[in-house]
C-alpha positions, 0 to 999 in steps of 0.5 A, a space after each residue: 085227446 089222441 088222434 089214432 090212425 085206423 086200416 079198414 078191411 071193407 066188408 060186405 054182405 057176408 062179412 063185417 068191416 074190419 078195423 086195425 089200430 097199428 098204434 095200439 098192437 092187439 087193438 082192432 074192432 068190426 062193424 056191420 057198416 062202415 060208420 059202425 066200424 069207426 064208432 066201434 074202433 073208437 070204443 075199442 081204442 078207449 077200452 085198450 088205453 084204459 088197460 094199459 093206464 091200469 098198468 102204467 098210470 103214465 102211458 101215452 100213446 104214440 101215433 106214427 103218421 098215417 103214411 108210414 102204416 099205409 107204405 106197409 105191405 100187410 095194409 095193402 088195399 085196406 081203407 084208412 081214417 083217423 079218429 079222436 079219441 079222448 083219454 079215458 079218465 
């Protein structure tokens, strides 16, 4: 299990909820809700991990601490979470 910190651009009628994985670069999702957003992150992180497992057996994700994303500037103003997700088998 791994514990992922995620920035999440609000939505709003229009438009869905953003979500960024910094620690798997190219990892991002969406969702109509804020609730699904996470739920879709979670799915999309296990799909990332999964792909880069078929290239590196080996491969550990390694989690910066969600402070240091959020003092970047290009995650100003977004909202953050963190969530579990277990290593894909």
């Amino acid at each position: 299990m791994a514990v992922f910190s995620v920035a999440i651009e609000s939505g709003d009628e229009q438009h869905a909820f953003g979500v960024i994985v910094p620690d798997l670069p190219g990892c991002f999702s969406a969702g109509d809700t804020y609730d699904e957003a996470l739920a879709n992150a979670r799915e999309a992180v296990s799909l990332h991990w999964q792909g880069l497992l078929d290239e590196d057996p080996l491969f550990a994700p390694a989690t910066a601490p969600l402070e240091q994303w959020q003092a970047l500037p290009e995650y100003q103003g977004f909202t953050w979470a963190r969530i579990e997700v277990m290593r894909p088998t």
